[in-house]
C-alpha positions as CSV (number, residue, x, y, z in Angstrom):
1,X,-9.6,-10.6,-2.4
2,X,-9.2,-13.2,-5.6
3,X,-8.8,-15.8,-3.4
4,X,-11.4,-14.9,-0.9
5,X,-13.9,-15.1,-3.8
6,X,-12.8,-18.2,-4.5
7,X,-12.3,-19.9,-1.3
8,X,-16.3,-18.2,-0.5
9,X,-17.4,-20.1,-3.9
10,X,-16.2,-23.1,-2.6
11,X,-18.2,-22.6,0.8
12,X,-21.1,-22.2,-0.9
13,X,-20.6,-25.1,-3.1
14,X,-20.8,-27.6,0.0
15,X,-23.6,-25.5,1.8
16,X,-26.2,-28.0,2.3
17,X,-29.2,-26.3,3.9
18,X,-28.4,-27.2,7.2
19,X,-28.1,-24.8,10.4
20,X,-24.6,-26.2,10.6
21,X,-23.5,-25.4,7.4
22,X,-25.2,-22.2,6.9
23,X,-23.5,-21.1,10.5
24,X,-20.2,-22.7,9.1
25,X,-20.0,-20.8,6.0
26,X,-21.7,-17.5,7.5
27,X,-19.1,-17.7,10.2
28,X,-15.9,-18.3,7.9
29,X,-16.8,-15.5,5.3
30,X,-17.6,-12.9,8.4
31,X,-14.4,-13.9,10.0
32,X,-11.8,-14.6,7.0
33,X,-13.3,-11.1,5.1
34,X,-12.3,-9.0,8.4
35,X,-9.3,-10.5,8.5
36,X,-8.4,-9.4,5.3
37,X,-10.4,-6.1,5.6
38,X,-9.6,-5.3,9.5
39,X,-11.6,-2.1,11.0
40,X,-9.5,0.3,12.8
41,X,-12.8,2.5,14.0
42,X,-15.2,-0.4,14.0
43,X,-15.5,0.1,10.2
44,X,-17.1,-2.6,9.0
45,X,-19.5,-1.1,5.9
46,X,-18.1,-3.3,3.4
47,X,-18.6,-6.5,5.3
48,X,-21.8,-5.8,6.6
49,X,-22.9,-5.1,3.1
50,X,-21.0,-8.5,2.0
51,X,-22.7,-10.7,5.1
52,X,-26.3,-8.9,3.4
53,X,-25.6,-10.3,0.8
54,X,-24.2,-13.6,1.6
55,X,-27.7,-13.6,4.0
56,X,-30.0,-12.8,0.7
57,X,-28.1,-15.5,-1.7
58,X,-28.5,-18.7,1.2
59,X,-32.3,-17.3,1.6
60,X,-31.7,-16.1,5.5
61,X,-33.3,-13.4,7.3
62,X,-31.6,-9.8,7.5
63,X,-29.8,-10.2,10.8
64,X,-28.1,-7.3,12.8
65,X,-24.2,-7.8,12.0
66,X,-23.0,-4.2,13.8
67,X,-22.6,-5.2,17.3
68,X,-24.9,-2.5,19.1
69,X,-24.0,-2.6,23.0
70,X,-20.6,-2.0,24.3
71,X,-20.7,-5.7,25.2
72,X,-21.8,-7.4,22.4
73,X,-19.1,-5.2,20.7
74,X,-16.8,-6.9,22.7
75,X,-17.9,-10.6,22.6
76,X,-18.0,-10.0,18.4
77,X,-14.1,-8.6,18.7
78,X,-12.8,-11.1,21.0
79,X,-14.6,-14.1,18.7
80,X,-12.7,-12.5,15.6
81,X,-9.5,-12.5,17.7
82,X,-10.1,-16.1,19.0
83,X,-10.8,-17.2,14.8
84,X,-7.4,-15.5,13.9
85,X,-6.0,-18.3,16.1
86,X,-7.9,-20.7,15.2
87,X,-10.8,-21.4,17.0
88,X,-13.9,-20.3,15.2
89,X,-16.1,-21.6,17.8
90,X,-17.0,-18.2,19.4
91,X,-17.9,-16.6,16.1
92,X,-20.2,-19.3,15.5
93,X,-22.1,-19.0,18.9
94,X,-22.1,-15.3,17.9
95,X,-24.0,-16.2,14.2
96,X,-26.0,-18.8,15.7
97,X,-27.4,-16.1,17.9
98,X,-27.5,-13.8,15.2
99,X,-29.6,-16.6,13.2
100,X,-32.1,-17.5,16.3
101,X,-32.7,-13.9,17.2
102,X,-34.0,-13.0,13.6
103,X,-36.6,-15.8,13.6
């Protein structure tokens, strides 16, 4: 968790307003904080509560993070699988929705 603080820090440091950026860093603290903190049940308080946050300190909307429809449940799990392996680019489709849907 030490280093997650850290390596968040450092996100935020090169944050530079920009939809890109604020997608980039949204999208590497959602994914790299349930990697470290996986939900078994679809337990995701503690990250919720952390992407609040993270949404309140880079001045963004509230947003919906819980996944509320069977699908959507599903395209959020297989975008945290696909980041595991690399590819973060289904997370960030799933933030930029997040984003556009809350404006």
């Amino acid at each position: 968790m030490r280093q997650f603080c850290d390596d968040l820090a450092e996100h935020l440091r090169h944050v530079d307003g920009t939809a890109g950026s604020l997608i980039e860093c949204l999208t590497w603290a959602d994914w790299r904080f349930q990697w470290i903190h996986p939900f078994k049940d679809f337990n995701g308080r503690i990250g919720r509560v952390l992407l609040a946050a993270l949404l309140y300190k880079l001045h963004l909307p509230h947003v919906e993070t819980a996944p509320l429809s069977p699908e959507a449940r599903t395209r959020y799990v297989d975008a945290l699988r696909a980041a595991d392996a690399g590819d973060l680019a289904s997370l960030q489709q799933v933030w930029f929705q997040r984003l556009l849907s809350a404006l």
